[in-house]
DSSP file (Angstrom, degrees, kcal/mol; ACC not computed):
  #  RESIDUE AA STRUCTURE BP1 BP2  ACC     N-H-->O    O-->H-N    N-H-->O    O-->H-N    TCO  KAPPA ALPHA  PHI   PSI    X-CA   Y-CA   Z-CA
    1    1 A X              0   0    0      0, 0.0     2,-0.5     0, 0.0     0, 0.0   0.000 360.0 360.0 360.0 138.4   35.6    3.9  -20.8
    2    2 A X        -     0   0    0     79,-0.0     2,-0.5     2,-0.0    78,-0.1  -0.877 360.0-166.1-108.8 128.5   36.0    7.7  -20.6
    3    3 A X        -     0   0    0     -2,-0.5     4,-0.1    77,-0.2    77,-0.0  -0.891  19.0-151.2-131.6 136.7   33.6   10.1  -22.8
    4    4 A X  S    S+     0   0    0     -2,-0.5     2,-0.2     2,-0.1    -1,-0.1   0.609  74.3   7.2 -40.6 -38.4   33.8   13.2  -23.5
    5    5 A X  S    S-     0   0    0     77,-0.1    77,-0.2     0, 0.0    -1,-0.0  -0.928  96.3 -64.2-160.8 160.6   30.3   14.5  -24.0
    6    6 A X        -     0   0    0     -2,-0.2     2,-0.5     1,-0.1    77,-0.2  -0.051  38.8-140.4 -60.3 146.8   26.9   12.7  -23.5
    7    7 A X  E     -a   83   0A   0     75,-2.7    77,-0.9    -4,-0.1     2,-0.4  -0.880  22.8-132.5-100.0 135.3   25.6    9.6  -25.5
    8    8 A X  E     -a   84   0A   0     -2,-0.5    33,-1.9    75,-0.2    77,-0.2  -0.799  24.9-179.5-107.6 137.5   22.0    9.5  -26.4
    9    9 A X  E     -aB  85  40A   0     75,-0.8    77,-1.1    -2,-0.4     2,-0.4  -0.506  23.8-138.7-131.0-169.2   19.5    6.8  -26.1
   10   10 A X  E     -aB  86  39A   0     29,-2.5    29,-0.9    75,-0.2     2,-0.6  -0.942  25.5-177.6-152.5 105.7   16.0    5.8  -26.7
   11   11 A X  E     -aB  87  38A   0     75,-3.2    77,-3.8    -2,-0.4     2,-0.4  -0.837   9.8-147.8-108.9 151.1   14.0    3.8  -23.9
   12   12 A X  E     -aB  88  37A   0     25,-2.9     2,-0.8    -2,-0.6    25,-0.8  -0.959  18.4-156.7-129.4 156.7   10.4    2.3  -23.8
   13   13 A X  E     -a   89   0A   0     75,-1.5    77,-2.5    -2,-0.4     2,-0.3  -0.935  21.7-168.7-122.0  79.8    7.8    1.7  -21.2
   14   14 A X  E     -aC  90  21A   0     -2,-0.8     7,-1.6     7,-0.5     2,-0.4  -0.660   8.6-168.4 -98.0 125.8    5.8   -1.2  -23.2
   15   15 A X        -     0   0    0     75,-1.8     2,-0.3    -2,-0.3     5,-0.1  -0.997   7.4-178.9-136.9 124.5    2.4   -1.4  -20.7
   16   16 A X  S >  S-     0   0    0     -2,-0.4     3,-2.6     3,-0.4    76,-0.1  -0.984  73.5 -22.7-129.5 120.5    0.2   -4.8  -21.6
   17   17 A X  T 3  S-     0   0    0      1,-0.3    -1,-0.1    -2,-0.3    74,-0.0   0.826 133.9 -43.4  77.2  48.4   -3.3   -5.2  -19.3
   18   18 A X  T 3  S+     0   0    0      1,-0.1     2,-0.5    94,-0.1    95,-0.5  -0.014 113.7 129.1  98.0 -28.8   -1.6   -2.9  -16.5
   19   19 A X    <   -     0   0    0     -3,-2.6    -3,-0.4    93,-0.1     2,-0.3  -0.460  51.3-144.3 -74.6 109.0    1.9   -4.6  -16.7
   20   20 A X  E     - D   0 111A   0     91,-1.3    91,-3.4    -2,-0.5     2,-0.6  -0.481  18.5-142.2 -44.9 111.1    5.2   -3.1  -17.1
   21   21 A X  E     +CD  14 110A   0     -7,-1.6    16,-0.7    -2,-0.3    -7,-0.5  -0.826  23.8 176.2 -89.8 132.7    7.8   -5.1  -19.2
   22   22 A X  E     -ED  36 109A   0     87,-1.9    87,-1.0    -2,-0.6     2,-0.6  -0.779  21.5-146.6-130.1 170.9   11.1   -5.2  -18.3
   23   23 A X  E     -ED  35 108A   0     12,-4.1    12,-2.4    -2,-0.3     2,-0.7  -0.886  19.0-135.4-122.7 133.9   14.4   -6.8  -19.4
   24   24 A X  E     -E   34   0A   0     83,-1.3    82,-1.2    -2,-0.6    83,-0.4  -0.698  22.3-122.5 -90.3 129.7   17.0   -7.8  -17.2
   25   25 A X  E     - D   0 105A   0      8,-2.9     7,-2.1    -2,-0.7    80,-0.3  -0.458  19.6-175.7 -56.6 124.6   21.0   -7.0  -17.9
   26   26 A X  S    S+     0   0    0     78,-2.2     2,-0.3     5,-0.3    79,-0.2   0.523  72.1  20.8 -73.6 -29.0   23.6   -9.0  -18.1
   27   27 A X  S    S-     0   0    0     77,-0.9     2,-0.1     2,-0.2    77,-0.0  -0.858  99.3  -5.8-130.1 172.0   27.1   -6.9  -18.6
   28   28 A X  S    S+     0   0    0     -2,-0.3     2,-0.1     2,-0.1    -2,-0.1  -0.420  98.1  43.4 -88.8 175.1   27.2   -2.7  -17.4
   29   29 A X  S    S-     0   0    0     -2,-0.1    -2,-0.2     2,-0.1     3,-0.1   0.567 137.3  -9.5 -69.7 175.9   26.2   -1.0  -16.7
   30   30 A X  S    S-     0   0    0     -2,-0.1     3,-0.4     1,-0.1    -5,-0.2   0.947  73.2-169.5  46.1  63.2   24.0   -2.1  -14.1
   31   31 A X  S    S+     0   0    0      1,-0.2    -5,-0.3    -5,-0.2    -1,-0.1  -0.576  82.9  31.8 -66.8 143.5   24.8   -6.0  -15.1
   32   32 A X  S    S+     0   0    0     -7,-2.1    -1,-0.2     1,-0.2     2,-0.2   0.083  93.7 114.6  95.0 -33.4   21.9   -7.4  -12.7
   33   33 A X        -     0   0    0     -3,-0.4    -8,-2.9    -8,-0.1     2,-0.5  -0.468  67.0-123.1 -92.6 154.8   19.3   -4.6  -12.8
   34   34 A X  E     +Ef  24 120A   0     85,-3.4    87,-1.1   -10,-0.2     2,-0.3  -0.736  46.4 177.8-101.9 130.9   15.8   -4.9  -14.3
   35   35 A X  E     -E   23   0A   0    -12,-2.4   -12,-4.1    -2,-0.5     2,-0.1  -0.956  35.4 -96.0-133.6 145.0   15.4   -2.1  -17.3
   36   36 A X  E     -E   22   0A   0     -2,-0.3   -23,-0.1   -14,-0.2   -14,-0.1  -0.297  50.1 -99.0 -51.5 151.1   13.6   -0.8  -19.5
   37   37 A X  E    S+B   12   0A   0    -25,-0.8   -25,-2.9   -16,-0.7     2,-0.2  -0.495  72.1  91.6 -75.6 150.7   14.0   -1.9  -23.2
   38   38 A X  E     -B   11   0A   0    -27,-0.2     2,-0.2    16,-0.1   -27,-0.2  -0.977  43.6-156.8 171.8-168.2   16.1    0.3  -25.3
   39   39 A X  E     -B   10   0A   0    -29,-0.9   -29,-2.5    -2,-0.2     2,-0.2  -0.923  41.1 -51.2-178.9-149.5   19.4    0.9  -26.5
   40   40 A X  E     -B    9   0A   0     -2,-0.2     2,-0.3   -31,-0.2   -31,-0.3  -0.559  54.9-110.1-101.0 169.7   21.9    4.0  -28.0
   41   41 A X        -     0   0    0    -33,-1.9     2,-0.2    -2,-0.2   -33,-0.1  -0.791  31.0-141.7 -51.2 109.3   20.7    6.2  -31.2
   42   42 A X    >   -     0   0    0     -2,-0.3     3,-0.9     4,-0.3     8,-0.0  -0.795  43.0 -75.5 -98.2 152.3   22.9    5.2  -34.2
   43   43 A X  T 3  S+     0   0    0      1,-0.3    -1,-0.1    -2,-0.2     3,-0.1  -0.111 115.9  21.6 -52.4 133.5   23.8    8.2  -36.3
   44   44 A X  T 3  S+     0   0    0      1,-0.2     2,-0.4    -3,-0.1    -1,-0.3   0.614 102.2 120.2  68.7  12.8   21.0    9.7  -38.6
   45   45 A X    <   -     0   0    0     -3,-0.9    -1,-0.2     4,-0.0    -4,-0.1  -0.908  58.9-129.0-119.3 154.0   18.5    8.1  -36.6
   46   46 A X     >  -     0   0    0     -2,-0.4     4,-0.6     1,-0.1    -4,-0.3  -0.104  20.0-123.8 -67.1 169.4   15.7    9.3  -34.6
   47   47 A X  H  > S+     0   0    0      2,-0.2     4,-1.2     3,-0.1     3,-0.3   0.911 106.5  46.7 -62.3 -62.4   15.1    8.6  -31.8
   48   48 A X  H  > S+     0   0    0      1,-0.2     4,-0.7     2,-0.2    17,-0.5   0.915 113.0  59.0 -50.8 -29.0   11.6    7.1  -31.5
   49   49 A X  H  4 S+     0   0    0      1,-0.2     3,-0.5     2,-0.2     4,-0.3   0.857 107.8  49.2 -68.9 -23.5   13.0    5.0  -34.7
   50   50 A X  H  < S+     0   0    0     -4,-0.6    -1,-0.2    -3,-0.3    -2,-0.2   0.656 104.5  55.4 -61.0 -37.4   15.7    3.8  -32.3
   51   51 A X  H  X S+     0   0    0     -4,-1.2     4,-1.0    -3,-0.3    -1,-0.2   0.472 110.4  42.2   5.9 -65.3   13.6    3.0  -29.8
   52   52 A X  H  X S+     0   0    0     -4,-0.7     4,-1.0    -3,-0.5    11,-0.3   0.359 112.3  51.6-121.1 -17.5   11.4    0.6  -31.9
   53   53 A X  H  4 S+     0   0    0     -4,-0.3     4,-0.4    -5,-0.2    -1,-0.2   0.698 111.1  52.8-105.7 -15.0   14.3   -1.0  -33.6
   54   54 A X  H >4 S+     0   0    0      2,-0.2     3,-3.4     3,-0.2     4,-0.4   0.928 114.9  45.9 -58.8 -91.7   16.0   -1.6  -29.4
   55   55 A X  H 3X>S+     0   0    0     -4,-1.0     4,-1.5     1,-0.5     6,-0.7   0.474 114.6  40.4 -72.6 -46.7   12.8   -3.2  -28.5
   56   56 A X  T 3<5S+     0   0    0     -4,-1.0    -1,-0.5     4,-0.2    -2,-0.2   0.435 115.3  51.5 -86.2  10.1   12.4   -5.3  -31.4
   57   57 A X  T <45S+     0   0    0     -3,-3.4    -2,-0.3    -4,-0.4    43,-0.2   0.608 122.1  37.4-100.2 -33.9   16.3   -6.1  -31.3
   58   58 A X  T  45S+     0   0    0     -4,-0.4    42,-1.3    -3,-0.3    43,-0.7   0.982 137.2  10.3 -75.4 -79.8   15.6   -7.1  -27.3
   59   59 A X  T  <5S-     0   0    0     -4,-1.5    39,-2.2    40,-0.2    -3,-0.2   0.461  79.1-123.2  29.8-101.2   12.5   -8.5  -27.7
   60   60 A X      < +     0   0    0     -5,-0.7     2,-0.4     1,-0.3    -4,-0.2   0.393  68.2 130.4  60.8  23.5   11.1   -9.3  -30.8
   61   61 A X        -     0   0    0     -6,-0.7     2,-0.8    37,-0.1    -1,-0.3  -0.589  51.2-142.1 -89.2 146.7    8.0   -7.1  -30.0
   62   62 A X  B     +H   94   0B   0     32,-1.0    32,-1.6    -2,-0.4     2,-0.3  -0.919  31.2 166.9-118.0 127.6    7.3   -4.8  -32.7
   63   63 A X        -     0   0    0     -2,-0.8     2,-0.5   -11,-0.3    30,-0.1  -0.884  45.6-120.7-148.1-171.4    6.2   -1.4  -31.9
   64   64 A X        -     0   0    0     28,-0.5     2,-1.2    -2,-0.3     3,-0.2  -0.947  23.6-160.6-134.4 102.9    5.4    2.2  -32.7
   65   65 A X        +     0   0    0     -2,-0.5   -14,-0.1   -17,-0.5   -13,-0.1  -0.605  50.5 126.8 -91.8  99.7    7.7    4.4  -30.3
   66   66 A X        +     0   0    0     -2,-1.2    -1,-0.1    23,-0.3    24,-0.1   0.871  44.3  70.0-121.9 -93.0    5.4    7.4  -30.8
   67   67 A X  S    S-     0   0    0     22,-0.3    22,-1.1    -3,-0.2     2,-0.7   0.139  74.2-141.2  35.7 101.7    4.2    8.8  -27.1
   68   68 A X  E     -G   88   0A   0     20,-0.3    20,-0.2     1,-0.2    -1,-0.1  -0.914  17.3-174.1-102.6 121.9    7.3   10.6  -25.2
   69   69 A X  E     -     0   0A   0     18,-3.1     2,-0.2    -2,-0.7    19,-0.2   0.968  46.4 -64.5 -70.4 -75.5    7.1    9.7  -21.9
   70   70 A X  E     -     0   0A   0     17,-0.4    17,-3.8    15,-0.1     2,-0.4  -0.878  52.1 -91.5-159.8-165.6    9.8   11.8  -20.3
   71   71 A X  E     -G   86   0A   0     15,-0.2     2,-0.5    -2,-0.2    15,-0.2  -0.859  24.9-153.5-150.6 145.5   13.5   12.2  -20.2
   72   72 A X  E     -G   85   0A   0     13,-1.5    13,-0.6    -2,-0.4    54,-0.1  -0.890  18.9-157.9-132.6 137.4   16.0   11.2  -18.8
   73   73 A X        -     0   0    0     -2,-0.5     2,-0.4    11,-0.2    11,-0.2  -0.303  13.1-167.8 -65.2 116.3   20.0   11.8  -17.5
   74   74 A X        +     0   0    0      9,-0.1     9,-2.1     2,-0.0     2,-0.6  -0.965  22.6 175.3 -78.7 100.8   22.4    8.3  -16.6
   75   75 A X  E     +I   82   0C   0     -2,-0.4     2,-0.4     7,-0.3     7,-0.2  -0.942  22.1 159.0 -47.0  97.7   25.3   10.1  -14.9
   76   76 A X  E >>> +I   81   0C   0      5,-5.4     5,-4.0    -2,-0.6     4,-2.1  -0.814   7.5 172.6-131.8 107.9   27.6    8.0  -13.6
   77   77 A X  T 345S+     0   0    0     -2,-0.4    -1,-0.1     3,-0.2     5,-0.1   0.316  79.5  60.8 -99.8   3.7   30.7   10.4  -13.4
   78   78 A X  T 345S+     0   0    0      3,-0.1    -1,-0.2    -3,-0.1    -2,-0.0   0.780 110.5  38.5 -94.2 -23.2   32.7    7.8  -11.5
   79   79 A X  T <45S-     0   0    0     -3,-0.5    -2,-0.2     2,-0.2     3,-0.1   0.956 115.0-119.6 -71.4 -55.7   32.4    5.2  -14.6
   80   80 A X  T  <5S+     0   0    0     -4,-2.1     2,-0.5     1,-0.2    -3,-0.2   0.425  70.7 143.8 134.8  65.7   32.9    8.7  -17.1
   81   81 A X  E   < +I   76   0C   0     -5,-4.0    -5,-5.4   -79,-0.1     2,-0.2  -0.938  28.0 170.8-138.8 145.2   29.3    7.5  -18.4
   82   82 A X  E     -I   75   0C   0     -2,-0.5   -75,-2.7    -7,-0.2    -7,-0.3  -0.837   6.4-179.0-135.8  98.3   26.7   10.1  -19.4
   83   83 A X  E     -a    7   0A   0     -9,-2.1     2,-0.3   -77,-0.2   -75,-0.2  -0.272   9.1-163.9 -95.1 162.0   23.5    8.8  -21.1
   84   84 A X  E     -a    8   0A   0    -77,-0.9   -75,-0.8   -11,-0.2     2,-0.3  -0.640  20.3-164.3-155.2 104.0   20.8   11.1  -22.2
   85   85 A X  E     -aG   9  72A   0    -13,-0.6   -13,-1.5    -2,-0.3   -75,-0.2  -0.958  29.9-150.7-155.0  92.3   17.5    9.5  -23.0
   86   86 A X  E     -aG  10  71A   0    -77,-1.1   -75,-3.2    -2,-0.3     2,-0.4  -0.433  24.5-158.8 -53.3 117.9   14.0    9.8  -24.6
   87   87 A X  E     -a   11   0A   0    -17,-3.8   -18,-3.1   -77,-0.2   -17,-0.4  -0.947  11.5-171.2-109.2 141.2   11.9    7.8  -22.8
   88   88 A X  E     -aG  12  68A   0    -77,-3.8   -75,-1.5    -2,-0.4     2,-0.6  -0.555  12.1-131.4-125.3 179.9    8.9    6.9  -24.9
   89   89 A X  E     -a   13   0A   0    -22,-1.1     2,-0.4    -2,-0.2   -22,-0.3  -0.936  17.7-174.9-143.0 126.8    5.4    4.9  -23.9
   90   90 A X  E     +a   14   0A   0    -77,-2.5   -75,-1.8    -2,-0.6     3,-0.1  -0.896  25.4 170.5-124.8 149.1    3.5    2.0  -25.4
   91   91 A X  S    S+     0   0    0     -2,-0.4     2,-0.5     1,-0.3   -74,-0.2   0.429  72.4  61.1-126.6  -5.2    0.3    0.4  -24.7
   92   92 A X        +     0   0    0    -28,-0.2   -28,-0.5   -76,-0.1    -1,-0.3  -0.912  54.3 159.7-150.4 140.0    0.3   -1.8  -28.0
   93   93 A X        -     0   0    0     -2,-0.5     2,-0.7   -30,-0.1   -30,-0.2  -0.865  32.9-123.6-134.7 167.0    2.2   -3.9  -29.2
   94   94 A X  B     -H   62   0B   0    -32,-1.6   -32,-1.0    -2,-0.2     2,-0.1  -0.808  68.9 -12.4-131.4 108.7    2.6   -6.9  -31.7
   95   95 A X  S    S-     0   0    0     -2,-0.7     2,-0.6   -34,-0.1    -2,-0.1  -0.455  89.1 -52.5 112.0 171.3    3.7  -10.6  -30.6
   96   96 A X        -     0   0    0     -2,-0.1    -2,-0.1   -36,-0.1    -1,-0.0  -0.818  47.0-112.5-100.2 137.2    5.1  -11.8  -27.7
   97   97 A X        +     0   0    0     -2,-0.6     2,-0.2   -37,-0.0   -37,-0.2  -0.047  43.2 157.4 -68.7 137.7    8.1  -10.7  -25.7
   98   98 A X        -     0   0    0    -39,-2.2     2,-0.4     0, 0.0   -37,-0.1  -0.894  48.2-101.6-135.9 159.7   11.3  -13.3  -25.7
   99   99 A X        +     0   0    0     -2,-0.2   -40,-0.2     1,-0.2     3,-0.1  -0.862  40.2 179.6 -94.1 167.3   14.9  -12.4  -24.9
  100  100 A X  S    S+     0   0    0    -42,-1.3     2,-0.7    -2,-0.4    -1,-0.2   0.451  72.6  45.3-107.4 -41.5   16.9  -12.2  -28.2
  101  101 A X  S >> S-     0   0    0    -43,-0.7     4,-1.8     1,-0.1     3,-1.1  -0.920  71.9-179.5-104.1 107.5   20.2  -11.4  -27.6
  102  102 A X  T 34 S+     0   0    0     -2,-0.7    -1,-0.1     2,-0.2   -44,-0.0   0.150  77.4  64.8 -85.6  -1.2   20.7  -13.9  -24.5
  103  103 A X  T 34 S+     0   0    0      2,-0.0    -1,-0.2   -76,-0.0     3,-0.1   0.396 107.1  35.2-117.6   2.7   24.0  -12.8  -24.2
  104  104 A X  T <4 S+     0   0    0     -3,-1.1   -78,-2.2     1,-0.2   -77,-0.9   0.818 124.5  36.8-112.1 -52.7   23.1   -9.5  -23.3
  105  105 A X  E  <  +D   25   0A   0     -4,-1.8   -80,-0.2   -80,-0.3    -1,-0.2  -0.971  41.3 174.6 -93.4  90.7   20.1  -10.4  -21.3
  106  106 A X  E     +     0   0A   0    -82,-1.2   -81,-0.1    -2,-0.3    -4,-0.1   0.080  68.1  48.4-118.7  30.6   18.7  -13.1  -18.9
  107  107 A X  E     +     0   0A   0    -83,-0.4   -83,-1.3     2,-0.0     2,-0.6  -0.225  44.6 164.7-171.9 106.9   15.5  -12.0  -17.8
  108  108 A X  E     +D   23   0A   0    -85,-0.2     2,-0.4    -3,-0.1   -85,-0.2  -0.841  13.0 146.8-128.1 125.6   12.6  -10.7  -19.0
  109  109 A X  E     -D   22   0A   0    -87,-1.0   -87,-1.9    -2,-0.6     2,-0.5  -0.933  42.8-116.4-143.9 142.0    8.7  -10.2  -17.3
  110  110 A X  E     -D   21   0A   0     -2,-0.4     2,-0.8   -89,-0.2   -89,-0.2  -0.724  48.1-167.9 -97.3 141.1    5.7   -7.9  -17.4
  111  111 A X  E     -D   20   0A   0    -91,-3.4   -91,-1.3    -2,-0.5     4,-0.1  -0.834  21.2 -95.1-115.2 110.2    5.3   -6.5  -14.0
  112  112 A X    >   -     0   0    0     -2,-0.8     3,-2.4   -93,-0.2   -93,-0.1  -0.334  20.7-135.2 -58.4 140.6    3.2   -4.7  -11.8
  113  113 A X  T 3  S+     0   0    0    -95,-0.5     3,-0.2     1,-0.3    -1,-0.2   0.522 112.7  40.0 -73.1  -1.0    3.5   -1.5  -11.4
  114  114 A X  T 3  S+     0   0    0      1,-0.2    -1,-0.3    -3,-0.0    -2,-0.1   0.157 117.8  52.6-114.5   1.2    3.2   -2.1   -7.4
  115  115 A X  S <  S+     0   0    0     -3,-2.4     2,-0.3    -4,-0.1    -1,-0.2  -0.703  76.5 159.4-150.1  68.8    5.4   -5.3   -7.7
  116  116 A X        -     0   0    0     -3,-0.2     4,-0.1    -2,-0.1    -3,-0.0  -0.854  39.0-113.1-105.3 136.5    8.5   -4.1   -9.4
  117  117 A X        -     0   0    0     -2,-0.3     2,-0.2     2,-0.1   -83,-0.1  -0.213  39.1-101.7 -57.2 159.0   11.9   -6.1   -9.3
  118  118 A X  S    S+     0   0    0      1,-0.2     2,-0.1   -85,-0.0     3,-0.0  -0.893  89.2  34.9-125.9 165.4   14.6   -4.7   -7.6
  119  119 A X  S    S+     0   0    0     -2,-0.2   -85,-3.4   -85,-0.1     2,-0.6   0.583  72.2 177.5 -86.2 161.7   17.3   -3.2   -8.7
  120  120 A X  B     -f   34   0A   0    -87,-0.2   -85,-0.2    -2,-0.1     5,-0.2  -0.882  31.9 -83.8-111.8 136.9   16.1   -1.5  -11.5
  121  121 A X     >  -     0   0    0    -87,-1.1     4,-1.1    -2,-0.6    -1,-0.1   0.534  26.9-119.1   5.3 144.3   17.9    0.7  -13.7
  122  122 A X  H  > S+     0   0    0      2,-0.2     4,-1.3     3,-0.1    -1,-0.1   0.830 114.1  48.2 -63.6 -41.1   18.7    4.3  -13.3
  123  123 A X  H  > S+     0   0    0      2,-0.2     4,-1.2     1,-0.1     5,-0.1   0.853 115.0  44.9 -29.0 -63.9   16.7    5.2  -16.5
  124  124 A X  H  > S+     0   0    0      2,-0.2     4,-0.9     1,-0.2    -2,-0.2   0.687 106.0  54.6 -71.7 -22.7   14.1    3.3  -15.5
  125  125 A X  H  < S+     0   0    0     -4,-1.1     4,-0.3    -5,-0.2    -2,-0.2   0.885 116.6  58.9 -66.3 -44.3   14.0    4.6  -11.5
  126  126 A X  H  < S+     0   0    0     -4,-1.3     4,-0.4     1,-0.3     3,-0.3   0.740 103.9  36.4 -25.2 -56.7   13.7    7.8  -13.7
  127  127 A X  H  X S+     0   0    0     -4,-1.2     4,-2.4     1,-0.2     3,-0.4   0.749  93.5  88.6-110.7   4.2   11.3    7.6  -15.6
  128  128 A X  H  X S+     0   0    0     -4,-0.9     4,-0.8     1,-0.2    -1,-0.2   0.632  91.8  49.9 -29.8 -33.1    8.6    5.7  -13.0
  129  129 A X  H  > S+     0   0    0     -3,-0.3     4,-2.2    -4,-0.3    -1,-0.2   0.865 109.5  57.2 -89.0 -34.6    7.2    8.7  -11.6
  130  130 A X  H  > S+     0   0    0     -3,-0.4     4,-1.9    -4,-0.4    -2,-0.2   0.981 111.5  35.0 -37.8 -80.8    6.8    9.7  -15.0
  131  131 A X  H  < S+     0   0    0     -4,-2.4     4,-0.3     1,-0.2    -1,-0.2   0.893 115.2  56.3 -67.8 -22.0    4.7    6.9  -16.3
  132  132 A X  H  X S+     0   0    0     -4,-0.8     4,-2.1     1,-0.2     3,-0.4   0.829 111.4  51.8 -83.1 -20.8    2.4    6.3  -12.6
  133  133 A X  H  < S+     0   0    0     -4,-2.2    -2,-0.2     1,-0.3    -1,-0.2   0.825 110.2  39.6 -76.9 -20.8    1.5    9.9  -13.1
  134  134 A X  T  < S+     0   0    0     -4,-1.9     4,-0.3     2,-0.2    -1,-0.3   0.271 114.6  54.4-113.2  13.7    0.5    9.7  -16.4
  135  135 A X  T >> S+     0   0    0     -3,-0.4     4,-1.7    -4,-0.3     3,-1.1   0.875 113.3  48.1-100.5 -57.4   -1.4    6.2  -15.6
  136  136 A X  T 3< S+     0   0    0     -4,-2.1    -2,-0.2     1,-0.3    -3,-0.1   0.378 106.4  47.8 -73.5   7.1   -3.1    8.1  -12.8
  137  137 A X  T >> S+     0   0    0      2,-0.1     4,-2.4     3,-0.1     3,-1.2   0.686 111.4  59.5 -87.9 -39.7   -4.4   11.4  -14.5
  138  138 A X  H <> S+     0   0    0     -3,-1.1     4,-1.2    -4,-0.3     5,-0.3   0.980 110.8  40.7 -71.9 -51.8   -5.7    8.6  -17.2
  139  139 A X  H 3< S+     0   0    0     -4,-1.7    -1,-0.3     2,-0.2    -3,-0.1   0.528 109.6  53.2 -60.8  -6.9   -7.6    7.1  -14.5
  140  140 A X  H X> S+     0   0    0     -3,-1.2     3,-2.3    -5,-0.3     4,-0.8   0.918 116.7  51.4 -77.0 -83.2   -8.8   10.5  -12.9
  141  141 A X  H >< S+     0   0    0     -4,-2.4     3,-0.8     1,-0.3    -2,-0.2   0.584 107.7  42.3   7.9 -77.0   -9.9   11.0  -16.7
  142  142 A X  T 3< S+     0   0    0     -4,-1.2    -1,-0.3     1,-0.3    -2,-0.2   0.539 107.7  65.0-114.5  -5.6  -11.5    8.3  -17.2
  143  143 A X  T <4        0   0    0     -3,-2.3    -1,-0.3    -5,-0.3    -2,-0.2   0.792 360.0 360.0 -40.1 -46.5  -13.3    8.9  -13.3
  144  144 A X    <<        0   0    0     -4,-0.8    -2,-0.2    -3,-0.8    -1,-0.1   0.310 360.0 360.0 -95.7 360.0  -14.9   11.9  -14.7
């Protein structure tokens, strides 16, 4: 599929006792790669609200995608796909993670941030530096 102009999407970076959860894909892109949860923006909705309704559509974790992490561009100009993405960051969250759509999805694990599957998303290569940077200033922080 060919588009015209960018699609916008809404990822999160759900962090439980140090761990990263992440969901693995089943269809493209990037059928096989370990991602963050998330999904597209539906019209007249926010982002963050988009976000929170992914993750609990993915999931079943209910959370508050409040925090903006960073964001970031999927370009992949050979597919014609252009993603555009608010990535947001949670450190609580309510229940325990399960897949839900099983048809979408077949793997899902909290990770260390030093023991990450490969491969992982483009979104998610994205926004890593993003989220170790902001883990290690909070530890600088919390040094001082």
């Amino acid at each position: 599929m060919s588009l015209d102009e960018p699609r916008l999407g809404a990822g999160v970076a759900i962090l439980r006792d140090g761990r990263l959860l992440l969901i693995r894909r089943r269809r493209e892109p990037e059928a096989g790669a370990w991602g963050l949860p998330g999904g597209k923006v539906d019209l007249f909705e926010t982002a963050a609200d988009a976000a929170s309704r992914e993750v609990l559509e993915e999931t079943g974790l209910r959370i508050e995608a409040s925090e903006l992490l960073c964001v970031v561009d999927q370009i992949d100009r050979k597919a014609g796909h252009h993603w555009f993405a608010p990535v947001y960051v949670v450190e609580g969250s309510c229940g325990e993670p399960r897949i839900v759509e099983p048809e979408k999805h077949d793997g899902l694990e909290w990770f260390a941030l030093d023991a990450l599957p490969a491969p992982l998303t483009a979104p998610t290569l994205g926004a890593l530096p993003h989220l170790r940077e902001r883990l290690s200033r909070r530890s600088a922080d919390a040094a001082s």
